[in-house]
N, C-alpha and C positions, 0 to 999 in steps of 0.2 A: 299553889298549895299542893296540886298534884303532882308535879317532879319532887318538891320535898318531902313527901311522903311515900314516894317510888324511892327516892335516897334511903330514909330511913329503913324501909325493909331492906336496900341491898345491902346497908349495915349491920342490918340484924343477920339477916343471913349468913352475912361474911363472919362477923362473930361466932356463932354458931359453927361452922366452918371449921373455924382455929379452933376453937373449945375442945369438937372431935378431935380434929387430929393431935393436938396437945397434952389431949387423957392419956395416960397410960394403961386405963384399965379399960378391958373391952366391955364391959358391963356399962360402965361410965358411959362408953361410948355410945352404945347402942339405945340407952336412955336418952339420948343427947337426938339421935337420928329422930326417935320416935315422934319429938318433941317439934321437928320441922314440919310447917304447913306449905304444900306443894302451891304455892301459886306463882305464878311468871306474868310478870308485872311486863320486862324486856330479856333482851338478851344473856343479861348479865345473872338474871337469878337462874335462866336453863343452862349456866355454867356450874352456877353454885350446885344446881340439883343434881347435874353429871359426877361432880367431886363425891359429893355425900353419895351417891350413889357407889361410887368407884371405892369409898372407906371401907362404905359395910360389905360389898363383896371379898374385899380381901382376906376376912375371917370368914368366909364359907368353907374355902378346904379344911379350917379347924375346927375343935369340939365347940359348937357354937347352942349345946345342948340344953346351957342355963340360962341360955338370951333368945330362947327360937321364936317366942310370941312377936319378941321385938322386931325380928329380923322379918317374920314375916307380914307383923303390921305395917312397916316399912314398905314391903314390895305392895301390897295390897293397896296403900295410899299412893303409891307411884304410878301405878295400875288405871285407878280413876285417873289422876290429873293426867295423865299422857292420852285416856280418851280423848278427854275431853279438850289439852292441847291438839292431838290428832285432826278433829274438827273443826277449830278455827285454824288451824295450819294451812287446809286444806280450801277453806273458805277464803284463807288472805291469798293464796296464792293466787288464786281466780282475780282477785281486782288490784292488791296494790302491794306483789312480792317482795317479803323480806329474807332473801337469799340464806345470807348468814346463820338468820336466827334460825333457818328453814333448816338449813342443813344441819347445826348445831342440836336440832333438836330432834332430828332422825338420826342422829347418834344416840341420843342419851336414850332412844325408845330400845336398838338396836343395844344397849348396853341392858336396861331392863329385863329386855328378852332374855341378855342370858344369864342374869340375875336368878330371872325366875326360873330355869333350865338349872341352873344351880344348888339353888334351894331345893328343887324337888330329889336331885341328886344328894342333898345332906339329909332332907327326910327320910331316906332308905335306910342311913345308916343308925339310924334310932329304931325304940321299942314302936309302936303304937302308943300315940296318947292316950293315957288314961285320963285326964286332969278335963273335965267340960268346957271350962274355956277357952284353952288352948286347942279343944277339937274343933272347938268354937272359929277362933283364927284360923286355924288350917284351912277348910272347908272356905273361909271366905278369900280369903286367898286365893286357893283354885280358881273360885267364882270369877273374881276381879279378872285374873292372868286368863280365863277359857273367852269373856265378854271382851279384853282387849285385844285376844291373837283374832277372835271373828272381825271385829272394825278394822282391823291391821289388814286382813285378808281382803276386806270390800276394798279398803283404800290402795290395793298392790299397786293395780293401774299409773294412779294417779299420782305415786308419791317416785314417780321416775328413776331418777339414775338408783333408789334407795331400796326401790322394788323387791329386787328380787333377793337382795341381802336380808329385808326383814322377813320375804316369806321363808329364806332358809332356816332362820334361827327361829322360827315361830312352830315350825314344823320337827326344831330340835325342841322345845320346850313339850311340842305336843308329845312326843314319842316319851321324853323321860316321865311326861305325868304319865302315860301308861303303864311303862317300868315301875313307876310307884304304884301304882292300882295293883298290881301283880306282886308285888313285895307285899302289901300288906295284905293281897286279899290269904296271900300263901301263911299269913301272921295268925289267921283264925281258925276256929275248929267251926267249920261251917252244921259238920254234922250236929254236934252239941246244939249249936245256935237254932238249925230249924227243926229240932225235934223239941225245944220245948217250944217255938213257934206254933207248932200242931199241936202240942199240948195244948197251947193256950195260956203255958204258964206267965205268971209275972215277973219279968225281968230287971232284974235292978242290982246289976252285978258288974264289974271294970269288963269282964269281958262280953258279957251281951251290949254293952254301951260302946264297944269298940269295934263291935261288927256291926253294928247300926251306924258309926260314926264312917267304915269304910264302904257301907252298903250307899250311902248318901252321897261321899265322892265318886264315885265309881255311877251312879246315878246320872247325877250330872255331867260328868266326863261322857258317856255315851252318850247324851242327849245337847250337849255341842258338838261330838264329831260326827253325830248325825247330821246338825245344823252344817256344818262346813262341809260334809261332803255333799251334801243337794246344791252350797251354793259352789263348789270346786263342779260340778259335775254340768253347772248350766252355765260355764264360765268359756264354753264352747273348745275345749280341749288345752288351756291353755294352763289348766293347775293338776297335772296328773299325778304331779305327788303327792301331793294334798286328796287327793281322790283314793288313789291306795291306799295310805297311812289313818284317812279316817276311817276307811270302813274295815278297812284291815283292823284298826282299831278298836270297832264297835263287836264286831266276829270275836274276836280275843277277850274284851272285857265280859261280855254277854255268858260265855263260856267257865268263867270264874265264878264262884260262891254257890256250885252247886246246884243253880239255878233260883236262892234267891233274890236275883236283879228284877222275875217274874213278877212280883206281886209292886215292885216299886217303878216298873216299868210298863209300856203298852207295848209288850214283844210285837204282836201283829201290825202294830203300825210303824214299828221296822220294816219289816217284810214287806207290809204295802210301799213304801219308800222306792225299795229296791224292786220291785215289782215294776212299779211306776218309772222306776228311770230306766229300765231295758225296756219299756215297752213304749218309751220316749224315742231312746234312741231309733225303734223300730219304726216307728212311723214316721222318722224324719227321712230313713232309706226309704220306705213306700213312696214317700212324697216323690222322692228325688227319682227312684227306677222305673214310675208308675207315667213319667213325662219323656216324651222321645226322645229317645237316646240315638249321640251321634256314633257311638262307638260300641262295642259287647261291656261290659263290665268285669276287668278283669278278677285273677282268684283273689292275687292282692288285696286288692279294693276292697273285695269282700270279706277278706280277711280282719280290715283295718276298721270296717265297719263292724262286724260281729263280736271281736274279741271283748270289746269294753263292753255289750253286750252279756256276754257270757262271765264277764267280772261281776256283775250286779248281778248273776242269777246264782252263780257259785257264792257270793256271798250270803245270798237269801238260802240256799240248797244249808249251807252248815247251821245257820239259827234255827230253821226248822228242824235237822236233824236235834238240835238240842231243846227245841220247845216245839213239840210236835202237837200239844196241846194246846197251846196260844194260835199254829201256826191254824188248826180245825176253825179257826173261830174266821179266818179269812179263807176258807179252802175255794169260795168262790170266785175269788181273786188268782189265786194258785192255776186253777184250773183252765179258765177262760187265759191265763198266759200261755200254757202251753199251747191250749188248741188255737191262738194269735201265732204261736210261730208255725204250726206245721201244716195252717191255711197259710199263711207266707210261702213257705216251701213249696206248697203245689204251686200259686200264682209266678215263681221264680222258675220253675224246672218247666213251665209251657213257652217260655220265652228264649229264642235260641241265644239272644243277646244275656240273657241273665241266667243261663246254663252254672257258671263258675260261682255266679252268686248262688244257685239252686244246692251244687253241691258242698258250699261252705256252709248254710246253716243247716245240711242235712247231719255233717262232720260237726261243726262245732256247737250247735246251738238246740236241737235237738234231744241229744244224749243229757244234755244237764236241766232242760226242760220236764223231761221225766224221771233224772231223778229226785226232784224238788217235791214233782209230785207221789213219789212213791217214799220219800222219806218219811213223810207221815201216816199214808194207806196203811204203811207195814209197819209202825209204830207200834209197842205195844201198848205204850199209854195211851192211845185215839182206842178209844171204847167202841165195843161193834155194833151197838145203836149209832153211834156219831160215823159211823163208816156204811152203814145202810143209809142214813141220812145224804150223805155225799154222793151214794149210786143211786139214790131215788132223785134226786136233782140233776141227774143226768141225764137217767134215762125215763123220766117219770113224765 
């Protein structure tokens, strides 16, 4: 009963299949796609899903302006089922591998990926939606494509020879959705938008719905490549592009709308993020320069250990220059890093073995330790109650 019923849907499929490609009208078409349910019974339906796949990419380079819901309900339902193939893929491998289907179907994900890279490259070439549904779809879309490049990333490891091809094109998908962040945030008149914000007024106009509708991607964009850069960052050095590009990432979107991402975001617990992960990496050198050492520690070394250090602090140094009042609200976190690295430094410059390490966090790590902390001391927006506040905790 169950092979005739796996028959029948590979019939239905395959029909469906012809129908596409047989339409001549790409409306037709893309009606046609919408109308597929992704399930993969065997090998034969993750062929079917790669073709349909491979149909509706070929009208991306075109005005695909009158079908975009479709196109993107498409990628968003391809999105889910390749999770959640992703996870029994990865599950059958383990006990009883089906090579073929294995490999046939880290293509069709690798094809997705640049499906989804695509699409966000045709979304720039339009207005901003006005229409609620359709903002509706976009947003979920992102959603789908941001939850399936994070599982894609856990599973780099494991999905071997396929590794390191999908984290490339996952990391092309991430960068063009920022390019789209940046297109559209440049689409708004932010000032308009948050002065009647303070107003308080009532908003119920195409373009206050359109800067809420980019404030919402751009939301959730920085609060997955926050997620991907803590787990790129405790991946023990092995995704450092992934490490640049999202935080580099998160620095650039944050920076956009004039700053209101503030009130839809927890800025500070950015900053504590990146706080936390230089003061990770530091203590994993404590541990290590703190046990007898067979040899001096060269400047190199020191080099090689400080610099990703001072990535996460330079990243933390620009958000607080641009929310110096979110950053007030962690400033005890702020503080207690710098005075972490430059009780470091003493403990490194008494040691004649760690002389080279002494003078590279005096050079590198140091200088941008303070100015993290003076980027908001000297703010004008930190009120000078909230900056008595900060020296009575010091010195009180």
């Amino acid at each position: 009963m169950k092979k005739n019923s796996n028959s029948k849907s590979g019939r239905d499929l395959q029909s469906l299949v012809e129908a596409i490609k047989s339409s001549d009208v790409v409306e037709n078409r893309v009606e046609l796609l919408d109308e597929l349910d992704f399930t993969c019974l065997d090998i034969s339906q993750c062929k079917l899903n790669k073709t349909i796949l491979h149909v509706a990419a070929k009208y991306l380079p075109s005005d695909i302006s009158a079908s975009l819901g479709q196109f993107l309900g498409l990628g968003a339902k391809a999105a889910v089922w390749c999770k959640k193939h992703l996870q029994m893929t990865l599950m059958s491998t383990q006990d009883s591998p089906e090579e073929e289907h294995s490999c046939l179907f880290y293509q069709l994900l690798l094809d997705l990926l640049g499906y989804s890279a695509s699409i966000f490259a045709a979304l720039t070439r339009y207005p901003i939606a006005v229409d609620k549904g359709l903002m509706s779809i976009i947003e979920n879309f992102i959603l789908e494509e941001l939850n399936l490049i994070k599982d894609c990333i856990l599973a780099v490891k494991a999905i071997s020879s396929f590794g390191s091809d999908v984290q490339k094109i996952a990391l092309e998908v991430l960068d063009a959705l920022i390019r789209l962040c940046k297109v559209y945030s440049h689409g708004i008149n932010w000032d308009s938008y948050l002065k009647m914000e303070e107003e308080r007024k009532v908003m119920e106009s195409e373009e206050t719905d359109s800067a809420d509708h980019v404030n919402k991607i751009m939301k959730f964009t920085v609060e997955k490549l926050c997620e991907l850069g803590i787990l790129a960052a405790n991946d023990g050095g092995n995704l450092v592009s992934l490490i640049n590009l999202s935080w580099k990432g998160v620095v650039n979107l944050l920076q956009l709308g004039k700053g209101s991402l503030a009130v839809k975001l927890n800025v500070g617990d950015i900053i504590l993020t990146l706080i936390s992960l230089a003061n990770g990496s530091l203590r994993c050198a404590t541990e290590t320069w703190s046990s007898p050492l067979k040899e001096a520690v060269s400047a190199m070394e020191a080099r090689r250990v400080f610099l990703p250090v001072k990535f996460y602090l330079i990243n933390a140094v620009r958000i607080i220059s641009q929310y110096p009042s979110e950053a007030f609200y962690v400033f005890k976190d702020i503080i207690l890093s710098v005075i972490m690295i430059s009780t470091f430094r003493i403990f490194l410059i008494k040691d004649e073995q760690l002389k080279f390490a002494g003078d590279a966090i005096s050079e590198i790590l140091e200088p941008t330790s303070f100015h993290m902390l003076n980027s908001f001391l000297n703010s004008a927006q930190v009120k000078s109650e909230q900056k008595f506040q900060i020296l009575e905790w010091l010195f009180g």
